[in-house]
C-alpha positions as CSV (number, residue, x, y, z in Angstrom):
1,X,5.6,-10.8,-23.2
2,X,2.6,-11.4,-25.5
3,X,3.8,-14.6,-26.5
4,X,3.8,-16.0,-23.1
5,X,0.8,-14.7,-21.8
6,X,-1.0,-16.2,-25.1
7,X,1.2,-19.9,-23.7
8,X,-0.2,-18.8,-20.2
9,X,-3.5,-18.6,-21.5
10,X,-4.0,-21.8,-23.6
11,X,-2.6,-24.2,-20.6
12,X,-4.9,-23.0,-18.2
13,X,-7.6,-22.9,-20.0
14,X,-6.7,-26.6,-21.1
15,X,-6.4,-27.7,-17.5
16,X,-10.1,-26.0,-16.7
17,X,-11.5,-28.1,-19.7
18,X,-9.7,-31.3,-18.5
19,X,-10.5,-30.7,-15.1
20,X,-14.0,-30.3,-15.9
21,X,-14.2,-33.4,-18.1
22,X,-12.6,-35.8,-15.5
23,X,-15.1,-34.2,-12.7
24,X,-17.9,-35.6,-15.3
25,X,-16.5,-38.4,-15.6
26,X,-16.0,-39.6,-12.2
27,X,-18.7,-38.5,-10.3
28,X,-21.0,-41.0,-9.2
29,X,-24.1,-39.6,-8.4
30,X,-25.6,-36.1,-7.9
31,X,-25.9,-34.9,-4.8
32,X,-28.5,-32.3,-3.3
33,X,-27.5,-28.9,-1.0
34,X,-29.7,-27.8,0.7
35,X,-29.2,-23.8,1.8
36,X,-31.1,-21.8,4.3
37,X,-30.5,-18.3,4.4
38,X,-31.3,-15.1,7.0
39,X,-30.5,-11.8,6.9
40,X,-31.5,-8.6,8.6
41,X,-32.9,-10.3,11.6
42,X,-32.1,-6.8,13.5
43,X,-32.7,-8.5,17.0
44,X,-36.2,-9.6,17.0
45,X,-36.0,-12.5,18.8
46,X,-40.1,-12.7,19.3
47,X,-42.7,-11.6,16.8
48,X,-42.6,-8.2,17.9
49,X,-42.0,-5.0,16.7
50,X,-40.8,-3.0,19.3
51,X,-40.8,0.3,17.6
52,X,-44.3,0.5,17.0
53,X,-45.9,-2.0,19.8
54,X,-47.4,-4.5,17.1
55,X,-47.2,-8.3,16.9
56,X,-46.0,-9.4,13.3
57,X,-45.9,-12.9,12.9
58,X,-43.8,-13.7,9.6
59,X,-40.4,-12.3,11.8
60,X,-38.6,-13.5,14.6
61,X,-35.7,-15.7,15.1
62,X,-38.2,-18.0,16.7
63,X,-40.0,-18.1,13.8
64,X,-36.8,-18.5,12.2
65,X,-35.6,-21.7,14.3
66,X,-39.2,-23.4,13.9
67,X,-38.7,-23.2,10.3
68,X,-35.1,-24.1,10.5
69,X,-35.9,-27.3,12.7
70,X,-38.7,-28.1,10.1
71,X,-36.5,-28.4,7.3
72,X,-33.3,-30.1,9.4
73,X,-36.4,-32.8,9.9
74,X,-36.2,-33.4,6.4
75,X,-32.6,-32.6,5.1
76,X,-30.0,-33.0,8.5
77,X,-27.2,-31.7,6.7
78,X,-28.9,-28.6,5.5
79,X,-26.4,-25.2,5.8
80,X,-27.7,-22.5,7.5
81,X,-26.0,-19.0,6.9
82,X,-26.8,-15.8,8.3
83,X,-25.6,-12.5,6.3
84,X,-25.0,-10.3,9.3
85,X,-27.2,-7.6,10.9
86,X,-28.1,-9.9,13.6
87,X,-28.5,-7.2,16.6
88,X,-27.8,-4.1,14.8
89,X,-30.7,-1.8,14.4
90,X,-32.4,-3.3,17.2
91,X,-35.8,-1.1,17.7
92,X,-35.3,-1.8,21.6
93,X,-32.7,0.4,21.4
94,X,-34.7,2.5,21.4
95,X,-36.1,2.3,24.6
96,X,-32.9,2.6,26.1
């Protein structure tokens, strides 16, 4: 059993290191990604914080899509991933 997962072992490690070395070898060019990431938007669709009735201009997803549009203007292929909490946690739930 030792023996074979020492044979395991070696062959895939020699297929990572000639995998690598052919990815080298044949790529033409480098390429740039760009990635724009949000997270914990909670809602706020407008600079306002509902919770406590103040304007705060660094948050809101229209903040977010200006931004988002900015940087598309320069990179149109840019990715742009949200992590979740999109809605939940919403302080205008509170005012239900």
């Amino acid at each position: 059993m030792k023996r074979q997962y020492k044979v395991l072992s070696i062959l895939l490690t020699l297929t990572l290191v000639f995998g690598l070395l052919f990815s080298y070898v044949f790529a033409a060019d480098t390429t740039t990604i760009t990635i724009l990431g949000t997270a914990d938007l909670h809602g706020r669709i407008y600079p306002h914080d509902y919770a406590t009735d103040e304007v705060d201009s660094d948050t809101g997803l229209a903040k977010i899509a200006t931004l988002v549009k900015q940087e598309r203007a320069i990179d149109p292929d840019a990715l742009l991933i949200d992590c979740g909490d999109t809605v939940q946690d919403n302080s205008a739930d509170l005012f239900n």
